[in-house]
KEDOPA-700950 format. One line per field, with one value per residue (C-alpha): y, z, x; residue number from 1. Coordinates in Angstrom, 2 decimals, m for minus. Layout:
BEGIN
py: Y	...;
pz: Z	...;
px: X	...;
pos: NUM	...;
***
This chain:
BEGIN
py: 31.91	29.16	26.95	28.37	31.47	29.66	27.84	31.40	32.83	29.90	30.84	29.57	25.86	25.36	24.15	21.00	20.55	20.21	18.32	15.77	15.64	15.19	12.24	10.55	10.51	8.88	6.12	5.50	4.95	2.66	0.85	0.32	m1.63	m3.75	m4.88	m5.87	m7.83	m9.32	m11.14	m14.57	m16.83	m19.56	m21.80	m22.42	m22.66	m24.47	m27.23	m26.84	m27.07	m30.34	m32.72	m31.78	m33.25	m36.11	m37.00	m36.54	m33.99	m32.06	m30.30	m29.43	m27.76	m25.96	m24.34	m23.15	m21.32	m19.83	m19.03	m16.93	m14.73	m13.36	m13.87	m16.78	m19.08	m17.80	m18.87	m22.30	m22.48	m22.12	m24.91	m27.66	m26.50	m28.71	m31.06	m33.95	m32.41	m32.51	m30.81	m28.40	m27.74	m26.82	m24.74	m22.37	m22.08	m20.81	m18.32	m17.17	m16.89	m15.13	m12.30	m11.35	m11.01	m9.37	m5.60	m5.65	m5.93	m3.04	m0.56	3.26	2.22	3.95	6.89	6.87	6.71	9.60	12.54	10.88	11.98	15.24	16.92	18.72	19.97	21.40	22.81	24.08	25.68	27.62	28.27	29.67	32.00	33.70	34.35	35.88	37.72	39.00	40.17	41.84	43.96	44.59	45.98	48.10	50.08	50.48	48.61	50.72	48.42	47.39	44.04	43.91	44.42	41.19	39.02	37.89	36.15	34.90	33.54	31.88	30.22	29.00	27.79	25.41	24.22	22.84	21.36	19.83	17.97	17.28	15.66	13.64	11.99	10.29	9.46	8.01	5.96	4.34	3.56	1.74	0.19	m1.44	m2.22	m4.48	m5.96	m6.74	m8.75	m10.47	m11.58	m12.45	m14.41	m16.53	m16.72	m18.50	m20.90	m21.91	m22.66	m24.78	m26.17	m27.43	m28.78	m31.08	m31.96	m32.94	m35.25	m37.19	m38.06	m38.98	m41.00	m42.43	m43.17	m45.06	m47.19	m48.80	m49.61;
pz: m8.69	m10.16	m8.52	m9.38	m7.36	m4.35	m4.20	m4.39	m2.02	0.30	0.79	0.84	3.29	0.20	m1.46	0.61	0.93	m3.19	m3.46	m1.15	m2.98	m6.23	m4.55	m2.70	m6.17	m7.87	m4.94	m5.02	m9.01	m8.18	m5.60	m7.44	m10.31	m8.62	m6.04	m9.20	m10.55	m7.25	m7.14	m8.12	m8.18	m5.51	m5.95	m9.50	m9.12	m6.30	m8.04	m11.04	m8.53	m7.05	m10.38	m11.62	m8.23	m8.25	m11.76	m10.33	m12.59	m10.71	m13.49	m15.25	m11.37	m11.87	m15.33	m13.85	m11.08	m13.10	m15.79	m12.91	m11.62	m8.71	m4.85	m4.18	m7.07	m6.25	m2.80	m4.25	m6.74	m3.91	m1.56	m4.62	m5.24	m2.04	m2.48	m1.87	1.73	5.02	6.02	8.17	5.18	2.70	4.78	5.89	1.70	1.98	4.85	3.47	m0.46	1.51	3.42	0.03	m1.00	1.74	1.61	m1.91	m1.42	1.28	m0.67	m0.11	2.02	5.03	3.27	3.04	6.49	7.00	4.69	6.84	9.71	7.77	6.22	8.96	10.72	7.59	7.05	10.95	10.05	7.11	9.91	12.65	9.68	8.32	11.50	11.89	9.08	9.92	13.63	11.83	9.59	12.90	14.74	11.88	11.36	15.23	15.15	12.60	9.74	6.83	6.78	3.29	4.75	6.67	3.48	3.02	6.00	7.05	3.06	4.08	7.53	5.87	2.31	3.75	6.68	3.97	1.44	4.49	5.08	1.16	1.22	4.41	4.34	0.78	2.27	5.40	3.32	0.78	3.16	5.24	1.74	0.46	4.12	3.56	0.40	1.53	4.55	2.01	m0.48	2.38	4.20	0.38	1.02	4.22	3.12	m0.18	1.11	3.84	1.28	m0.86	2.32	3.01	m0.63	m0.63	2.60	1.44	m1.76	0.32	2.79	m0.18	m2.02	1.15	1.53	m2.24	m1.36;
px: m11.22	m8.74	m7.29	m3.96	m5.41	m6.09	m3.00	m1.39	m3.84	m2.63	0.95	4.30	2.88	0.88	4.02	4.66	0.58	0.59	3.27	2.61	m1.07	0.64	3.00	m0.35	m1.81	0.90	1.17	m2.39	m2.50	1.07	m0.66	m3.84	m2.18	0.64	m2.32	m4.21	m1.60	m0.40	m3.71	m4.34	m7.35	m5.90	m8.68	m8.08	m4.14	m3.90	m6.11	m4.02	m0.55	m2.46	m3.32	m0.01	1.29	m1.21	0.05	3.82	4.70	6.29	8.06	4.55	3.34	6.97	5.92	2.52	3.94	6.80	3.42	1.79	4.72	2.67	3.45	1.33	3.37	6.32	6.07	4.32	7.61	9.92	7.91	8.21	11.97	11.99	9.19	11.72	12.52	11.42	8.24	10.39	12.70	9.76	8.00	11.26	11.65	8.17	8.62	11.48	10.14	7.16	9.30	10.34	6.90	5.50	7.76	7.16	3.42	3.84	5.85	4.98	1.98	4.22	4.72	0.75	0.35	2.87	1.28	m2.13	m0.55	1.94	m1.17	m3.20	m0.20	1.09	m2.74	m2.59	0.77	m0.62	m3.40	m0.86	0.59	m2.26	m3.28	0.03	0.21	m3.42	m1.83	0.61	m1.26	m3.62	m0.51	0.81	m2.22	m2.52	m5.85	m7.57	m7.61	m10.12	m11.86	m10.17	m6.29	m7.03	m8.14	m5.03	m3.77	m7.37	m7.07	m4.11	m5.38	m8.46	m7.39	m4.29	m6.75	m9.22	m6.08	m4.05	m7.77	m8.20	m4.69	m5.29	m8.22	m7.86	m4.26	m5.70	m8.50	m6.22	m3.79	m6.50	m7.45	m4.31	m3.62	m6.89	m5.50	m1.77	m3.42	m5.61	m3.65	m0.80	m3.50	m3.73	m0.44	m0.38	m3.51	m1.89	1.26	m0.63	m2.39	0.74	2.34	m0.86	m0.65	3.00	2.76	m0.62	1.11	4.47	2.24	0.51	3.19	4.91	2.06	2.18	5.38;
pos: 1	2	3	4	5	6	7	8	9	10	11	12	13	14	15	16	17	18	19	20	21	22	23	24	25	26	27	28	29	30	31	32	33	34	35	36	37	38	39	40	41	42	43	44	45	46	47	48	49	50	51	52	53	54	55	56	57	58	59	60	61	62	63	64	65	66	67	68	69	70	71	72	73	74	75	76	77	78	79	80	81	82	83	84	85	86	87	88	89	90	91	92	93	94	95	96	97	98	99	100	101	102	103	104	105	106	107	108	109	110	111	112	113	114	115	116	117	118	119	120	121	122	123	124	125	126	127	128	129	130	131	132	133	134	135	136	137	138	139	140	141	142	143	144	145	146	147	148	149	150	151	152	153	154	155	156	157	158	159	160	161	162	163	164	165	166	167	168	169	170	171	172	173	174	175	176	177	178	179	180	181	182	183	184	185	186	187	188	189	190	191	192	193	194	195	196	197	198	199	200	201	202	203	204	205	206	207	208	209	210	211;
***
């Protein structure tokens, strides 16, 4: 049988089970490339942010954060925007540059964690009516029925059990996933901009004590 067949065979909760299999896909392939491009290798940009600074070209750390338009030197950007501040000052830029970041770095990852959640009910729904519909050809024929006149509706109970499980779990997984990743790169977040601030006040400090 196709799988056009046993979406058929699966009745009308099929609809909303497919649908929200098509939508998990497209998140998933969404999620899978902006994650990819929201990464940076910190290690190597922050040592590029700090000899820039060590050199006082502050201007030249600028143009390698606007040069890497990811979350981590866009928050870095908006901490030198206010290098010349107080410590205070630079790091509420950063916060605030950073709860930007963050819901963009979270989008549709709710929406995962809903169809997780969606998905076997609407599978135990299609579950409840085949059953019914089995009942109900039971009753009609007073009890003297065919294995074959109840194909349908145990059809139905059994195929949107299985696809309310084959949308959930992948749902449930990613979600876990890219759950992962946001913390990751949000925890880069927090240790570059940590970084930049310790970088900022040694050169201050430094920079007092020539003169």
């Amino acid at each position: 049988m196709s799988l056009w067949g046993f979406i058929i065979k699966g009745g009308p909760v099929m609809i909303p089970i497919v649908l929200s299999g098509a939508l998990i896909l497209a998140i998933i392939i969404e999620r899978l490339i902006s994650l990819k491009n929201a990464e940076t290798d910190n290690e190597n940009f922050i040592r590029g942010i700090e000899e820039r600074l060590q050199r006082r070209k502050i201007k030249e750390a600028l143009e390698l954060c606007s040069a890497n338009d990811k979350p981590v030197p866009r928050i870095i950007k908006a901490g030198l925007l206010k290098s010349d501040r107080s410590r205070e000052e630079i790091k509420e830029s950063i916060d605030d540059a950073a709860n930007h970041e963050i819901p963009a770095l979270e989008k549709y990852l709710a929406i995962l964690a809903t169809v997780a959640t969606i998905a076997p009910l609407l599978g135990l729904l299609g579950t409840v009516t085949g059953l019914i519909r089995a009942f109900m050809v039971i009753e009609a024929r007073a009890g003297l029925v065919h294995p074959g006149e109840l194909a349908g509706g145990i059809w139905e109970a059994l195929i949107t059990t299985v696809a309310g499980l084959i949308v959930a779990i992948p749902s449930y997984l990613s979600y876990n996933y890219f759950v992962s990743r946001v913390n990751n790169i949000i925890l880069q977040m927090e240790k570059s901009a940590t970084k930049l601030i310790d970088i900022l006040f040694l050169l201050k400090s430094e920079k007092d004590e020539t003169t």
